[in-house]
C-alpha positions in Angstrom: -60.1 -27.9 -78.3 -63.3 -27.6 -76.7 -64.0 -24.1 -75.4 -63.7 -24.1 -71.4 -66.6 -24.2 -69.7 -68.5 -25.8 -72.6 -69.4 -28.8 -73.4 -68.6 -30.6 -76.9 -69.7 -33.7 -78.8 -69.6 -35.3 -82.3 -72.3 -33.8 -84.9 -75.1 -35.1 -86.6 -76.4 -34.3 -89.6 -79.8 -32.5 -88.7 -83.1 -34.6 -89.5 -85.2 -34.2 -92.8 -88.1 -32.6 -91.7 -91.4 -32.4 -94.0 -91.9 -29.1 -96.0 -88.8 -26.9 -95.9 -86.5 -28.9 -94.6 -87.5 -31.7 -97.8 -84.0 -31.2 -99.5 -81.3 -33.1 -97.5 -78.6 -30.9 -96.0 -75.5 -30.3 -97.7 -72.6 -32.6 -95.9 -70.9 -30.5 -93.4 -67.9 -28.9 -94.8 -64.4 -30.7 -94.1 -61.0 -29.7 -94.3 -60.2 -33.4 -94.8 -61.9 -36.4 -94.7 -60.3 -37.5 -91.7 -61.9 -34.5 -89.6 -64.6 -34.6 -87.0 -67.6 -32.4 -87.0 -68.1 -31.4 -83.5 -71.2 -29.4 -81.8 -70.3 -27.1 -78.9 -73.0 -26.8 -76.0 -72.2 -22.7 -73.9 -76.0 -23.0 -72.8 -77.4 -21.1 -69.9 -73.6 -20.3 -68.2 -74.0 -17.1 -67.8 -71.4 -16.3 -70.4 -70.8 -12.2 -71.4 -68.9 -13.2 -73.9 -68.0 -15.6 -76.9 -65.8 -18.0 -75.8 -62.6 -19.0 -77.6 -61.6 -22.2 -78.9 -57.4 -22.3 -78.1 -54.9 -25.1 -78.8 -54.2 -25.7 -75.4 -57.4 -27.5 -74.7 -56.8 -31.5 -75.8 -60.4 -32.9 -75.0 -61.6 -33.6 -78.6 -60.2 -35.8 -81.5 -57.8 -34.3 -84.1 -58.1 -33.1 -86.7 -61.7 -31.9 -85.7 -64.2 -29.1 -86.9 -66.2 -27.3 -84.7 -69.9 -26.6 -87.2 -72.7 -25.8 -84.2 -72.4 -23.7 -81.3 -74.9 -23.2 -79.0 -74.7 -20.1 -76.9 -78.5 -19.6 -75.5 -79.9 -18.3 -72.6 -76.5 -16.3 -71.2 -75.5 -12.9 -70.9 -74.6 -12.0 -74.1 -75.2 -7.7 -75.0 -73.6 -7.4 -78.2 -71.3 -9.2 -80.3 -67.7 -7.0 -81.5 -66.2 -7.3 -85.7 -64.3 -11.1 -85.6 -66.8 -12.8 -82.7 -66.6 -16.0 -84.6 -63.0 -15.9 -85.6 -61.6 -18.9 -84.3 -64.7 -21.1 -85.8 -63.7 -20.9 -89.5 -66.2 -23.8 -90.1 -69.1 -23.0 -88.3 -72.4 -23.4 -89.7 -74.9 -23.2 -87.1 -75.0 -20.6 -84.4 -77.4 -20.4 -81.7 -77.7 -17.1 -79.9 -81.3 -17.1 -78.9 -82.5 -16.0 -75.4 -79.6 -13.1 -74.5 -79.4 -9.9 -73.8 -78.5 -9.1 -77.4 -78.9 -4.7 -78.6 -76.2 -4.6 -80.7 -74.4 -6.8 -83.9 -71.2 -5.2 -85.2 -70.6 -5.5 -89.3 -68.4 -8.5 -89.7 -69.6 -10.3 -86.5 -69.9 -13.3 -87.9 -66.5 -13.6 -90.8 -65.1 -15.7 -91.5 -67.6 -18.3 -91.0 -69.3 -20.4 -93.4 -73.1 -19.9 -91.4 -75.9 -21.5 -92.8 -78.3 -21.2 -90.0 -78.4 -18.2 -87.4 -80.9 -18.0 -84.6 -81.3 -14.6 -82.6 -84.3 -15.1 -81.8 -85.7 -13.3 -77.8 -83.1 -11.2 -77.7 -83.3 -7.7 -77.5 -82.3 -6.1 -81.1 -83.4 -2.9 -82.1 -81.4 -2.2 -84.9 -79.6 -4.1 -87.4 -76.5 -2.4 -89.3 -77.0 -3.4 -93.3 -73.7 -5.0 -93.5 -74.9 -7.5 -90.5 -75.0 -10.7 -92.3 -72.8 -10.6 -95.1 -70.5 -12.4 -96.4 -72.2 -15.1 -95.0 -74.2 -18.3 -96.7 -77.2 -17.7 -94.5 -79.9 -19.9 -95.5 -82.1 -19.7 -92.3 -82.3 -16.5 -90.5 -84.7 -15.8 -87.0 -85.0 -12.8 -85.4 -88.4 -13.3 -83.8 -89.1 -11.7 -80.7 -87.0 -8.7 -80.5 -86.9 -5.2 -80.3 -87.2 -4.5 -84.2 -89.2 -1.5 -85.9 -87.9 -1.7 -89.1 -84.7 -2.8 -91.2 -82.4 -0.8 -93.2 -83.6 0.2 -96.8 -80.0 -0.8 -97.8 -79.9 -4.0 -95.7 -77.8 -6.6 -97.2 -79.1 -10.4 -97.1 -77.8 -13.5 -98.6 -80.3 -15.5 -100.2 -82.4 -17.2 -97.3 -84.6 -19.9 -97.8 -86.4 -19.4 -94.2 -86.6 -15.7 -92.0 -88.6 -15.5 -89.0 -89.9 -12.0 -88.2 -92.6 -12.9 -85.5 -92.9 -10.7 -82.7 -91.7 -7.3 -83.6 -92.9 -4.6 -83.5 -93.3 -3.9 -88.5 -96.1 -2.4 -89.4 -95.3 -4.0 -93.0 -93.2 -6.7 -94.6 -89.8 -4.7 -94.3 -88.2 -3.6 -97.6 -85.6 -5.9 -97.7 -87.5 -9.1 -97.4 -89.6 -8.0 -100.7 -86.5 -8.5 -102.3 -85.2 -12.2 -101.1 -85.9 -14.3 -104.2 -85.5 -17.7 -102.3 -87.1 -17.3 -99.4 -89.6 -20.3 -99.2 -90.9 -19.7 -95.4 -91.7 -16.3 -93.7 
């Protein structure tokens, strides 16, 4: 069930890396114990769009999970309600290095995120229902397009949110109010 013309492979848990990254990551999320956490590679092909997973395509082990997708540095302009909807377990989503203005609420349900990188893209405006209801722990939106965030901008409690290379005169409103966050 790979998406065509990606590239898949089994998933690793990510590294423990010194400072934030100290607590070890939760075990990916299984529907049973027999399933496979797979990683999806949609890098630089010039995609304009998300590309589906379908049940036609027979290249990966069954039952299997699909928990990173990479889709950096393609042609992505702005991602419709449901993007995500046939990755119900995805967890990390790579998005970094498109062409990226716009994020419709409800991009990103049903999945499970954890980490979210849209970072060099070119985002101007975030709606406040953007990122919700999702588990976000790690948020970057560094080098965009971004003057400020919505007063009413709605956040789930992020441990890590990279900002660099906007264009804020001050810490936006929002981010004063994130509890958790442990790196900014």
């Amino acid at each position: 069930m790979c998406p065509k013309p990606c590239s898949c492979s089994p998933s690793l848990p990510p590294p423990i890396l010194p400072g934030l990254w100290d607590v070890p990551p939760r075990p990916h999320t299984t529907p049973s114990s027999r399933s496979v956490s797979v990683s999806v590679s949609c890098t630089a092909l010039g995609l304009g769009s998300v590309p589906s997973q379908t049940m036609q395509d027979n290249d990966l082990p069954d039952p299997h999970i699909i928990v990173d997708l990479d889709l950096s540095a393609n042609a992505l302009s702005e991602l419709p309600p449901n993007a995500f909807v046939t990755y119900p377990h995805l967890q990390q989503l790579k998005l970094s290095r498109n062409n990226l203005y716009k994020i419709a609420p409800d991009s990103f349900v049903p999945t499970p995120l954890r980490v979210l990188k849209l970072s060099r893209n070119n985002l101007y405006k975030i709606a406040p229902d953007s990122f919700v209801p999702t588990p976000l722990r790690v948020l970057l939106l560094d080098d965009n397009s971004l003057v400020s965030l919505p007063y009413d901008l709605h956040l789930p409690p992020l441990e890590e949110l990279s900002l660099q290379k906007n264009f804020f005169e001050s810490i936006p409103r929002p981010v004063t109010r994130l509890l958790t966050l442990r790196a900014l």
